[in-house]
C-alpha positions in Angstrom: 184.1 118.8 122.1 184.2 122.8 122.6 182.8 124.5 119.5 184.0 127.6 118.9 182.3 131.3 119.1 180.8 131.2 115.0 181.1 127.2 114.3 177.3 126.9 115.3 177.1 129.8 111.9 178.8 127.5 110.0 177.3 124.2 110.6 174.2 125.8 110.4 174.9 127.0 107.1 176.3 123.5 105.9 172.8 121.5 106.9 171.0 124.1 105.0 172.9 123.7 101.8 172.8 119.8 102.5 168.7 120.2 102.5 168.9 122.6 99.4 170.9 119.7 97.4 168.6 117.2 98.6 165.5 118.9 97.7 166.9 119.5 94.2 167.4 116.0 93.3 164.4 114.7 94.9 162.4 117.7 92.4 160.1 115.7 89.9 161.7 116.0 86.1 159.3 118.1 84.1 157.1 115.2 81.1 159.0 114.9 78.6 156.6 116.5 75.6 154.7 118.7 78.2 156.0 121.7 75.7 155.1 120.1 72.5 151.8 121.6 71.2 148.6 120.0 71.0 147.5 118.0 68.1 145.2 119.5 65.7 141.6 119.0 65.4 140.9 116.3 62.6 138.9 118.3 60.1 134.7 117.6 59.8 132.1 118.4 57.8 129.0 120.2 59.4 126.3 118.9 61.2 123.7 119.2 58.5 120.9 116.6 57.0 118.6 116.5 54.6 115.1 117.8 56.5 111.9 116.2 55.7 109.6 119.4 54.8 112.7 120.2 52.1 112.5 116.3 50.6 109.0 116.4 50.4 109.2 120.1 48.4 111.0 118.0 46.1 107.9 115.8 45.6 105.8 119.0 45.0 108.3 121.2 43.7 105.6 124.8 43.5 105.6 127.7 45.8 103.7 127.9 49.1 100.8 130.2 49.5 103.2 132.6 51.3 106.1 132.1 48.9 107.5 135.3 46.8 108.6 135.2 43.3 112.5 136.3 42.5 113.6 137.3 39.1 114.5 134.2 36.4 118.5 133.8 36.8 120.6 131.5 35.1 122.5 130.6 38.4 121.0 130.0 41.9 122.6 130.1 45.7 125.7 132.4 47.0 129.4 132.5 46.7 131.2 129.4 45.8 127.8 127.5 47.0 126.4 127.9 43.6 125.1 126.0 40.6 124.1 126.9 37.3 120.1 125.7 36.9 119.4 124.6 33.4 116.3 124.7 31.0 114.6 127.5 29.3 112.9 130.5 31.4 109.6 128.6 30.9 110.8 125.2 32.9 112.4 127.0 35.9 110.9 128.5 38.8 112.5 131.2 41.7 111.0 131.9 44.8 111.8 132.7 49.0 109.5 131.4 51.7 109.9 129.9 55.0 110.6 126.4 55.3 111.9 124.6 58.4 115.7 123.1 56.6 116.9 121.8 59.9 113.7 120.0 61.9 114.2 122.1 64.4 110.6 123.2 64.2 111.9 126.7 63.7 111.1 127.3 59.7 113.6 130.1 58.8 113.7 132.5 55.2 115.5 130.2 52.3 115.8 130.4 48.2 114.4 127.5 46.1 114.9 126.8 43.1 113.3 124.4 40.9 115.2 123.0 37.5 112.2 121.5 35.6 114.5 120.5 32.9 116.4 118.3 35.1 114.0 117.6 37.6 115.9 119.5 40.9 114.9 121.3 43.4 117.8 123.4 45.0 117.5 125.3 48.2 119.8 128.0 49.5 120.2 130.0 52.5 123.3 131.3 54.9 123.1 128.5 57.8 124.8 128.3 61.8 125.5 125.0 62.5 127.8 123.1 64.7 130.8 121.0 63.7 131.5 116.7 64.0 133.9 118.0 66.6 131.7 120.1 68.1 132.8 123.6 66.6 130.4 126.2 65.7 130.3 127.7 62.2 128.9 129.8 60.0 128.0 129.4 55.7 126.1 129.6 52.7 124.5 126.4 52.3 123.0 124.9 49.3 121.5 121.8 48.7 120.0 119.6 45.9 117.1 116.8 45.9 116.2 114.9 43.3 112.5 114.7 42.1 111.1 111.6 40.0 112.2 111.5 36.5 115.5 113.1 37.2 118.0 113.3 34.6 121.0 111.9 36.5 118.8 109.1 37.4 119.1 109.2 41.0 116.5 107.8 43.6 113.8 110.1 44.0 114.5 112.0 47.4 118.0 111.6 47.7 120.8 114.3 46.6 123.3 116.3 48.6 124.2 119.5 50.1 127.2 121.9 50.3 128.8 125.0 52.7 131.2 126.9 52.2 133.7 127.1 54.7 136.8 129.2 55.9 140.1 127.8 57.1 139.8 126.5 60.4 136.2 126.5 60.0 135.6 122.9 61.7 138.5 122.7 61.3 138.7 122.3 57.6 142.5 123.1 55.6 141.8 125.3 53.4 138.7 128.0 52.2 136.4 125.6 50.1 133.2 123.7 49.8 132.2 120.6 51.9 129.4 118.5 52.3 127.3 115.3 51.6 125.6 113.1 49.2 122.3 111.9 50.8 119.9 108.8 50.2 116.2 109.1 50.0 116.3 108.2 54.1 117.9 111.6 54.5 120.8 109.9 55.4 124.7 111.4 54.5 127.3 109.3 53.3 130.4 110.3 51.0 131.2 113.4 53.1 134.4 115.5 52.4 135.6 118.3 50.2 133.3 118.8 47.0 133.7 120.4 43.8 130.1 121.5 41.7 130.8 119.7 38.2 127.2 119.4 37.2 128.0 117.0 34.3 125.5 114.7 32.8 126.7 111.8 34.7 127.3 114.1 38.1 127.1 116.6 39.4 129.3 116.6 42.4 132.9 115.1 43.7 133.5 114.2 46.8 137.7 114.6 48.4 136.8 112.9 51.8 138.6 114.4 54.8 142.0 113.7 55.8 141.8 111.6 59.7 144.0 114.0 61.0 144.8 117.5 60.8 148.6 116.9 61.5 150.1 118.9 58.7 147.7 118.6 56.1 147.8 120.8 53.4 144.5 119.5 51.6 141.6 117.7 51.6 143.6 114.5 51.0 142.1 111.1 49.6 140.8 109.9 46.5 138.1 111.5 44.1 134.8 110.2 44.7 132.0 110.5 42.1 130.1 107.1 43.4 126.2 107.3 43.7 124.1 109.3 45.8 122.9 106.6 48.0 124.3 105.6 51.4 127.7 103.6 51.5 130.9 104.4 50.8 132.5 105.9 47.7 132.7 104.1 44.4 136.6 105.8 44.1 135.8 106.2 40.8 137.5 109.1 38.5 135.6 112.5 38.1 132.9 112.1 36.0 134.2 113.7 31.9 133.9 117.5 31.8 134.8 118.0 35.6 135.9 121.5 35.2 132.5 122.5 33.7 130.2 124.6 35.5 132.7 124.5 38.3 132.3 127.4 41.0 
């Protein structure tokens, strides 16, 4: 067959919109859900435990040799991380020294507290500290051990500890204070979202921590006013006179 002067053009232009078609269907079909964002973090409390050297303060509850006095005050820590300390100027105590809060053999500045009416030593200091997920964050930390004789007849040693948090803080829903109970082992249990009551029956509740931080607008969960020992929460309501003393 003769091919005409231009039909090479043409059939030349034919095979290469033959290939384009070809290529086009064989083009691999984007995920479906590659655009759909990532989940969110699930929320966490931080990384914090009850150190030895601040437990055994608790069984000696007096300032070191190196310790400085601070003015009597009727409420001890910073921002929302505060309590009110009970008793008469004569059965409290206020001083800073260096203690090592975290075992990290490091001690670091605090301020204790000691509540000799109800038998409580509280410390307080601003605190770096990384996340359950593995965030970094940043907070005024307080926490509270029981000494023997305790009015809210607690186990010698045990207690529990607070931050205060931003959103998206570890990734937490909302500005507010988390933390944990403790046992006399040091070791946390009844973690979440927690509101300072300071009742005579408690003075904590626990919200624990939504699983998920798909669309969560709070702390979600139950109430939890169980004991400060290691398990999981009793469930049981807020303890009468909740929104006492509240921060």
């Amino acid at each position: 067959m003769k091919i005409r002067p231009g039909s090479s053009v043409v059939v030349t232009f034919i095979t290469a919109l033959a290939l384009l078609a070809s290529a086009c269907k064989q083009s691999p079909k984007p995920e479906e859900g590659a655009n759909q964002p990532a989940p969110k973090p699930a929320p966490s409390v931080p990384n914090i435990k009850a150190a030895p050297a601040v437990q055994a303060k608790a069984e000696a509850p007096k300032p070191g040799p190196q310790a400085s006095k601070k003015p009597d005050t009727e409420t001890f820590g910073k921002g929302k991380a505060t309590v009110h300390i009970n008793g008469n100027p004569h059965q409290r105590s206020f001083w800073a020294e260096q203690m090592d809060v975290d075992s990290s053999g490091n001690p670091v500045l605090v301020d204790e507290a000691w509540d000799n009416h109800d038998k409580i030593l509280y410390v307080s200091n601003d605190r770096t500290f990384t996340c359950g997920n593995g965030e970094t964050a940043t907070g005024s930390t307080l926490m509270a051990v029981y000494a023997k004789g305790n009015t809210r007849k607690r186990p010698a040693g045990s207690g529990w500890w607070v931050t205060e948090l931003h959103e998206g803080d570890c990734a937490v829903p909302r500005d507010d204070l988390y933390g944990c109970r403790f046992d006399p082992a040091g070791i946390n249990s009844d973690c979440g979202a927690v509101k300072v009551v300071q009742s005579e029956a408690d003075d904590i509740v626990i919200t624990p921590l939504p699983q998920s931080g798909d669309s969560q607008n709070g702390a979600g969960g139950a109430s939890s006013a169980g004991p400060a020992s290691s398990g999981s929460s009793s469930g049981t309501p807020p303890p009468s006179g909740s929104g006492a003393n509240s921060q």
